[in-house]
C-alpha positions in Angstrom: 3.8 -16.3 -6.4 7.0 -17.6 -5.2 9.2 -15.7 -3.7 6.9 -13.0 -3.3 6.9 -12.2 0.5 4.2 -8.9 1.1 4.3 -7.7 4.6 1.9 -5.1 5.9 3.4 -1.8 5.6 2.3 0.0 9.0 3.2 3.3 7.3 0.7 2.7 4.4 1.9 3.0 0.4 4.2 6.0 -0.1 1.4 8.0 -2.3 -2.6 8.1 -2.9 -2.8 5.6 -5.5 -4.3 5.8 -8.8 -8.5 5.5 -8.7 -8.6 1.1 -9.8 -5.8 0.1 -8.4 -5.9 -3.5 -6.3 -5.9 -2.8 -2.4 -5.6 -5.2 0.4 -7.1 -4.2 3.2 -5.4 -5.7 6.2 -7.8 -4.0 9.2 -10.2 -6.1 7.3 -8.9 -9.6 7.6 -7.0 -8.7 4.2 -10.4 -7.6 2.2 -9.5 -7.2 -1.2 -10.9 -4.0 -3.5 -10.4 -1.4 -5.7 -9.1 2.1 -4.9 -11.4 4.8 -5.5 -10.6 7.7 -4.0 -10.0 9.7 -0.9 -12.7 10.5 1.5 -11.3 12.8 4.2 -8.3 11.1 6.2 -9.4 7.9 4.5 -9.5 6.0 1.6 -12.7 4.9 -0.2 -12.3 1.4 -1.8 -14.9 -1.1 -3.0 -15.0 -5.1 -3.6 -13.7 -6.2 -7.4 -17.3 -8.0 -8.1 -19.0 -5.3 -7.5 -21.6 -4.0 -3.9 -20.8 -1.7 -1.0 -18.0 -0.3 -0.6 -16.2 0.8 2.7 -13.4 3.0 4.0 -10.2 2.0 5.4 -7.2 3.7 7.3 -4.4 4.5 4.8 -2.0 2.7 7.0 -3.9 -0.5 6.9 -3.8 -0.4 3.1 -1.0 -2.2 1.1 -1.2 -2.8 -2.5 -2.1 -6.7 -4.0 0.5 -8.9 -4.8 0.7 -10.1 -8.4 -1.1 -13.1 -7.1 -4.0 -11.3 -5.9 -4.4 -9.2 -8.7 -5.1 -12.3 -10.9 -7.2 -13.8 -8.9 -9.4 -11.0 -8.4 -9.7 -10.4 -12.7 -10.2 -14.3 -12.5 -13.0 -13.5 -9.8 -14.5 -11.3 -12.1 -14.0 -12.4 -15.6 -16.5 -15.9 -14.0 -18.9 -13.6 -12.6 -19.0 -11.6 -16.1 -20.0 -15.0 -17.6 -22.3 -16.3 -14.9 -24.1 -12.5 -16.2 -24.1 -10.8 -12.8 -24.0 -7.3 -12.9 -20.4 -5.5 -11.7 
């Protein structure tokens, strides 16, 4: 959105965030997908559509920008139509 500047944060977000929440993962050319949970030092998220998920290095984390958040429900409300399973 405009005017909304998002720079990594090399410390990470301030506190674990709530299981669902939008991540960007930027060690990950800036993969996008949901928090859910923590595995040991790292956190446990998965893509919005649905498959494998992965871990990533809390510092690497930041949450999604506004923007990203709708077009992942975007992403997701088509493939809810097309019928694939999430």
């Amino acid at each position: 959105m405009p005017g909304e500047t998002v720079q990594p944060n090399p410390r990470g977000p301030a506190a674990v965030p709530v299981p669902g929440t939008l991540m960007v993962d930027a060690s990950r050319d800036d993969r996008l997908g949901e928090f859910r949970g923590v595995a040991g030092p790292y956190w446990s998220l998965r893509p919005v559509r649905g498959g494998a998920g992965w871990e990533a290095e809390p510092a690497a984390v930041r949450r999604a920008t506004r923007k990203e958040r709708l077009h992942a429900e975007i992403e997701r409300w088509n493939a809810r139509s097309r019928g694939e399973v999430l």
